[in-house]
N, C-alpha and C positions, 0 to 999 in steps of 0.2 A: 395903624392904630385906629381905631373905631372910636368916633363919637358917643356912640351908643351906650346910657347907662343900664348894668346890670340890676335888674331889680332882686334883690336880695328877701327873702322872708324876718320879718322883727316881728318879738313880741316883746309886749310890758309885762315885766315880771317883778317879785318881790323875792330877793337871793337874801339867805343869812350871811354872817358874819362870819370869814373862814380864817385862821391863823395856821401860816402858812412858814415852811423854812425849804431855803433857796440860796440860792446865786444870785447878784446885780452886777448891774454896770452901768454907769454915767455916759451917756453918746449924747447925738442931735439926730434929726432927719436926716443930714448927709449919709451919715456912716452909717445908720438902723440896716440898712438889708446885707450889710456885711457883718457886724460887733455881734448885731443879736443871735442870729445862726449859731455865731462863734461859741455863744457863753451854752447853747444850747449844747454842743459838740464836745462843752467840756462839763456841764452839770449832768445831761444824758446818762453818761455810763455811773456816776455816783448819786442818781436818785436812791438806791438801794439802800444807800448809808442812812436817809432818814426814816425814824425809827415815825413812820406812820402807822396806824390803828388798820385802818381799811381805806385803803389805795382808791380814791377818787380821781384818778386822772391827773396829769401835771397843769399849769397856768402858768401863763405869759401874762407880766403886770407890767404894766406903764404909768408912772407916775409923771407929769410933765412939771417941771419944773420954771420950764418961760416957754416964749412961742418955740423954739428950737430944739431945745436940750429937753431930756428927760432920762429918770432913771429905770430902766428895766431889767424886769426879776425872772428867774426860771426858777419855777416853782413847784412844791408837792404840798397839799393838807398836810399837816399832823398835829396832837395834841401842842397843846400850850407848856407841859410838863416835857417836852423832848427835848434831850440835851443834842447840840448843834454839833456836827461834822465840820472838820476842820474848812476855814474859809468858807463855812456856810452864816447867813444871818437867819434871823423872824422877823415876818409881818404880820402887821395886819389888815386883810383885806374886809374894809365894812361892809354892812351889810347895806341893804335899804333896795331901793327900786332900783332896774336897769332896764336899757332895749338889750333886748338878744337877738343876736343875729346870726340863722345858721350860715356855715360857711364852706363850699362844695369842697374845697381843698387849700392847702397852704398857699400855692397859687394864685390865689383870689385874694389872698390874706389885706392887701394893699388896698382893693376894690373895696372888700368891705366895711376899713375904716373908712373909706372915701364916701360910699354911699351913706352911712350911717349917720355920720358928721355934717356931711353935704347937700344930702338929697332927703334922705328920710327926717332927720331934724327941721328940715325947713319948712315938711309939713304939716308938725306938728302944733297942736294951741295951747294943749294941755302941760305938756312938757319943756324942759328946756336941759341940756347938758350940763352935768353937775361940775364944772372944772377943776375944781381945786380935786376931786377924786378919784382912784386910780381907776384906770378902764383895763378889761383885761380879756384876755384870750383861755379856753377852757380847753384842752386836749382830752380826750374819756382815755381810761384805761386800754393800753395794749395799742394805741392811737400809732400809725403807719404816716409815712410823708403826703400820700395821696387820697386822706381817710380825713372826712367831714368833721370841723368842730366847733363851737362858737365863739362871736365875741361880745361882751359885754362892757356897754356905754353906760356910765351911773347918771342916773337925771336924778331932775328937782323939777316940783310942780310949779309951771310959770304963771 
């Protein structure tokens, strides 16, 4: 394993407010690289069922709950008026500032909360990470396991 930090591309951008219906699940850090896959393997084939307008890609939402736990969502846009698919709920993901951070592959997916949180945050003055709000992963349409996506940190001006 390499010391070496990967430097990642961020930018500070200004995201709207998207209301979103999905799948969650309650895990921690232990369990996240097996639970979340899961919920993925089983929302995957029933994205179809949400009755979305025009298909912007799916999102991975993390909501953190304490240092440990958190709850995460597999997610599709759709209007606010969509009636919900069985064991499906709605968010909503706010809008306001976030870093974005492209991300070469799912692969990296670990690296690039690590860096974002870790590395890129610490050098920022202007900025500081919003906690209490959910950060979230953005997949584009048609998005393959080896195909680049972002992830989005919500700040607050420090």
């Amino acid at each position: 394993m390499s010391d070496k930090v990967t430097v990642i591309e961020v930018k500070v951008i200004e995201q709207p407010a998207r209301h979103l219906v999905g799948m969650k699940i309650r895990t921690n850090m232990r369990n996240a690289q097996a639970v979340c896959p899961a919920l993925w393997q089983t929302f995957g084939p029933r994205m179809g069922e949400v009755k979305a307008s025009d298909v912007q890609g799916s999102y991975g939402v993390c909501i953190m709950l304490n240092a440990d736990d958190f709850d995460y969502w597999a997610a599709v846009e759709a209007p606010e008026a969509a009636s919900l698919p069985s064991g499906m709920e709605s968010m909503e993901l706010p809008g306001g500032v976030y870093a974005k951070a492209a991300v070469p592959s799912l692969e990296q997916l670990g690296e690039a909360y690590t860096y974002l949180y870790d590395t890129w945050l610490k050098g920022q003055t202007g900025y500081a990470a919003s906690l209490g709000a959910p950060c979230f992963e953005h997949y584009p349409p048609n998005w393959q396991i080896n195909d680049a996506f972002d992830v989005y940190m919500p700040l607050v001006k420090a």
